[in-house]
Every structure is written in C-alpha cells, then in structure tokens.
N, C-alpha and C positions, 0 to 999 in steps of 0.2 A: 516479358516478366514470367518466371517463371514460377509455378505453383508448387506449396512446399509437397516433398514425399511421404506416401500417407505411414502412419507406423504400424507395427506388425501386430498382429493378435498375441494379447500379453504370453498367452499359454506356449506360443513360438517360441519365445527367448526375450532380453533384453530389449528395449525400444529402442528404435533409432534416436539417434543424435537431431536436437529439433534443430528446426532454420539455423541461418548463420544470422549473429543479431545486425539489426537495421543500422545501417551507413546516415552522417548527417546529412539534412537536407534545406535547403536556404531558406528568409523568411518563416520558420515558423510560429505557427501563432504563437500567442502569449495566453498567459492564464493567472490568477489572482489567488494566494495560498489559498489554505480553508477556511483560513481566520478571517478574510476581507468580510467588512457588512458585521462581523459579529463583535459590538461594544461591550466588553467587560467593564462588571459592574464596582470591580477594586482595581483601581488607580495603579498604573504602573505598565502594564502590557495595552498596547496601543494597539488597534486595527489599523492593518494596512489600507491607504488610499488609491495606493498605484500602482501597477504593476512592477513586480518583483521577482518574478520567477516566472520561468517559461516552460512549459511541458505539454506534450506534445502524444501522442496514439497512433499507433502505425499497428494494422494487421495481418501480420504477415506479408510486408512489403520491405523488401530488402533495402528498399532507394528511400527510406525514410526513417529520422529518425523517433525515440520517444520513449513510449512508455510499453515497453513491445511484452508486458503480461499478455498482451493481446495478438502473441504469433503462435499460433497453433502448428501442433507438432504432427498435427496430421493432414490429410488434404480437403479437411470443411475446408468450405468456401462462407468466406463472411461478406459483410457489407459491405467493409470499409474497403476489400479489393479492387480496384478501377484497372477497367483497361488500358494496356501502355496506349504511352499519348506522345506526342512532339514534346511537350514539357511536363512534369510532376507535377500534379496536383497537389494541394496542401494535405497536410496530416488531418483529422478531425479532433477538434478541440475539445480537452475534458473539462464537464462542466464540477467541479470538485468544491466548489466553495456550498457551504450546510446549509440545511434547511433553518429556520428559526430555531438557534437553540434554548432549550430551557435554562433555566436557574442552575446552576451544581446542586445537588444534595448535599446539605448543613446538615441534616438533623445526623445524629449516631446513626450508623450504619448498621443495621441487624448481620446477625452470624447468615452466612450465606449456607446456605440447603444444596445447590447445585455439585455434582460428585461426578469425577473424571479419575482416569489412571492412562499409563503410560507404559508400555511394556516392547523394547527394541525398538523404541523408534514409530511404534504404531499410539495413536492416541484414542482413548474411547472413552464415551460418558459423552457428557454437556461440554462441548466446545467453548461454553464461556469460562466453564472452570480453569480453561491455562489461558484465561485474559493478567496482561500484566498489571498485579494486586496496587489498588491504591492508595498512596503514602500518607502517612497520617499528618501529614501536613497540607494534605489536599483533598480537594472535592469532586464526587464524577457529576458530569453533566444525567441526568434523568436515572434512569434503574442501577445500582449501584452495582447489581448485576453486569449489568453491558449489555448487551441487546443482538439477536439473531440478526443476520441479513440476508435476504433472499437474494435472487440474482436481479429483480428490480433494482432492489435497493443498490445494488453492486452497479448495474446497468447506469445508477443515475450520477456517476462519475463520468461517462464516457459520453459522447457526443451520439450523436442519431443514427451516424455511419457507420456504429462500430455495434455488430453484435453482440456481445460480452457473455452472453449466457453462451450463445453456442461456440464460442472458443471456450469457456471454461469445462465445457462438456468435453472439449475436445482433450482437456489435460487430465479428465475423469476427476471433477471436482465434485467433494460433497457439499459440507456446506462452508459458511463464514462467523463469525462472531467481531464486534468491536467495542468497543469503548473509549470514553475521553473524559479528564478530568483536568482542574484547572487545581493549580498550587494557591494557597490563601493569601498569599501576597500577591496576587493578582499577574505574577512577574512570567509563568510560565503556562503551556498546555500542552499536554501530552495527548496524543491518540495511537490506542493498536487497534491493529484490524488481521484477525487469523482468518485462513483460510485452509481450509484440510480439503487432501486427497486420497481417492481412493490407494493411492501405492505411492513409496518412497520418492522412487525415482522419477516419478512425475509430477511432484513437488518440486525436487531438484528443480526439473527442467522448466517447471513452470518461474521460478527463480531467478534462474540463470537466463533470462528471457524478460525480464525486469528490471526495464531502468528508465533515465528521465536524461534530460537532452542536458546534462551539466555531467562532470566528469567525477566518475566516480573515487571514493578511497576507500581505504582499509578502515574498520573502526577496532582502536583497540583495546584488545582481551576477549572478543567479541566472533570466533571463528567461521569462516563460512557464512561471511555477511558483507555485503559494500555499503554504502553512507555518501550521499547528495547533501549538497549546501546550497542555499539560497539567498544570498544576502540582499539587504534590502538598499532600494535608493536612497533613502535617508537614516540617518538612527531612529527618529520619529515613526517609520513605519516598523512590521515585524519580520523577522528575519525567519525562514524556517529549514530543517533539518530532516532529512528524510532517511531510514535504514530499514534495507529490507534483507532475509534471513532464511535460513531451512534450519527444523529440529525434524527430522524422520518426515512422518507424513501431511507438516502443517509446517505454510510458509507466513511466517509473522513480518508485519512492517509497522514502523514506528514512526511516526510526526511529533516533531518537537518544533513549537511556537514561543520564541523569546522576541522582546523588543530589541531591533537594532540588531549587531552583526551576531552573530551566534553560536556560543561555545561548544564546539564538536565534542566536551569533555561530557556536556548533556545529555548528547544524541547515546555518546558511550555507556553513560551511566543506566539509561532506560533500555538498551539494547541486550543488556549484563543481565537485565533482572527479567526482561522478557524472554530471555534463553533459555533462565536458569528454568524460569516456571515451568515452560514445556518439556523441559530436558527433565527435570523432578515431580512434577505436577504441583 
C-alpha cells in the first residue's frame, strides 16, 4: 500500500493532484442517517428504525471505499492507515447520528448581527453569515445563528480510527460552521455544514475527495456539485439526500431528511440557494 505523495510548498507552484479516490470494498459497515433516535415533535416526518443507508471512511487508503474527505493530499500519516494485510480490514464507521437535539426555535427570529463578504471566490467575516438562510416556513434547531464547529465537533462524525483534525490540517482547513432547521409541517430537515479553506484549490481538492459508498449524480442547475440518495427500507422510515459542493474557498454540504423515498428535486432546491449565498453572500 502505498503512501499518498506529499504536496509541494504552496509558494512552489500549484499542488499536486490528491490521491486517486478509493475503489469499493466488500461488507461495509452500515450506518443510520442523522435523523435515527431523533422524534419530531409535528407529525408527519418519521425516524428511521433501521438501517437505511450505508457509509463508510477510508483515509487515504485506495482499497476502500467511502467517505474519502478524509484522504489527505499530503503524506500525514492518520490512524485510520493499517498495514497491508492478507485481507482488508474494514473501513471505520462514522458515528453521524446527533446529539440530543433541542426544540427548533418558534419564537421570531431577531435580525442577525453576524457580517461576512465575498470577493473572487475568497470568503471573510463570520463563516456563519453564508450558512443557507432559513425559510420562513421553517424552524432552526438551537441559535438561529447556526453554530461554530471545532474540529471536535467535526471529529465526532468519524469513528476513533480516523484522525479528522490532522487530515483537515492537511487540506489547510480553517474553520466549519453548520446549521439545521425543520419545515413546520414537520415533513422535512434540512442541514448545512461549511467548511472554509485556507486556498481555493484545496477546497477543490478537499471536494473532489468526497463522497459516500452510493453512486453519485449530477444535481440540477446546481454546478460543480454531485448528490447521494439514500432510500429507505420502508416508506415508514426517512429517506435521506446528501449534496456536496465548492464556491471558491468553502466546501458546502447539504442533508436533506423527508419521509419515505426522496425527491432529488429537494436536494436541488437547497443546493441552488446554498450556492447562491456563498457565491452572493
């Protein structure tokens, strides 16, 4: 197995081209949306009971596949790299289902203070300011804000074998911001989660390096982004949608949670309007 090649000092020229993305690999675990365990309290969007979706983490390991944000484009060495063996070892399992979540916020929404701009593609100010705005027909879960995420918080996606901070160092990550908000019909839940890089092109890469063990598509109107489906085993359980994306120096990804099989016209609609934000502020 081979260790990826480390990349060049920015001031050298252009970074190399990161790994080649991970090849599938048999039996991989299983994992349960974000939504499992979490009862909505308006009727209509059901928690999944049972597994529905599979995904998977690989760090920089070509003979696996997953959720490969986590293949560094340089030659750290993470945890999750095991020495070649007579057979593969499994991927390490992201543990992605949330902590207890609160209530949405009902009451009015105060004007938001937080102030960000956008200029070629570079983003400065409060990373929550290009979180995608929520609809007035819906409610965010806690700070209406959204909320910072450290690389902990980031960390507690990924399974124990998977360092996540020091691959994110490795793509020269600053920092993250996310949010989730539920529709009043109880019917839908949306989550983004930004993550900004020191430089364009290592967002790119960090990107293009991102994906989940289901095949991806085009989402459309929506440039420079792919889109994961997850259907569920029954209509009863929830179905979920995943799209992940590059605007300049901040890679946006969207989860969308409906009951039952899951209109990609959804994932489209939330992917349009989280583009536009970072692309506009």
């Amino acid at each position: 197995m081979s260790v990826p090649e480390p990349s060049p000092d920015p001031a050298a020229g252009p970074a190399t081209e990161p790994a080649t993305e991970p090849g599938p690999a048999p039996d991989a675990p299983r994992r349960l949306p974000r939504a499992v365990g979490v009862a909505l309290s308006v009727a209509g969007l059901l928690a999944v009971t049972a597994a529905s979706a599979a995904v998977t983490v690989a760090v920089g390991r070509p003979d696996h596949p997953g959720r490969a944000v986590a293949a560094a484009p340089s030659g750290a060495v993470t945890s999750a790299a095991a020495s070649p063996s007579a057979s593969p070892s499994p991927s390490p399992t992201p543990v992605r289902t949330p902590s207890p979540t609160p209530s949405p916020t009902v009451a009015p929404r105060p004007a938001s203070t937080l102030k960000g701009s956008v200029s070629g593609g570079k983003h400065s100010g409060d990373l929550r300011y290009f979180l995608l705005p929520v609809p007035d027909d819906a409610d965010p879960y806690g700070s209406p804000d959204g909320a910072m995420m450290s690389t902990d918080d980031i960390q507690a996606g990924y399974g124990k074998d998977v360092d996540i901070a020091e691959v994110l160092d490795s793509w020269d990550f600053k920092d993250a911001a996310t949010r989730t908000y539920r529709t009043r019909d109880g019917k839908t839940e949306v989550r983004v989660d930004l993550k900004r890089f020191k430089r364009t092109d290592r967002a790119q890469g960090f990107a293009d390096h991102s994906s989940y063990d289901r095949e991806p598509f085009d989402i459309d109107g929506v440039p420079n982004a792919k889109g994961y489906v997850f259907k569920p085993e029954q209509q009863a359980y929830t179905g979920e949608l995943i799209g992940i994306g590059v605007v300049g120096d901040v890679v946006y990804e969207v989860t969308v949670d409906v009951q039952g099989d899951p209109d990609r016209a959804l994932l489209a609609d939330a992917m349009k309007r989280a583009r536009d934000r970072l692309a506009n502020g």
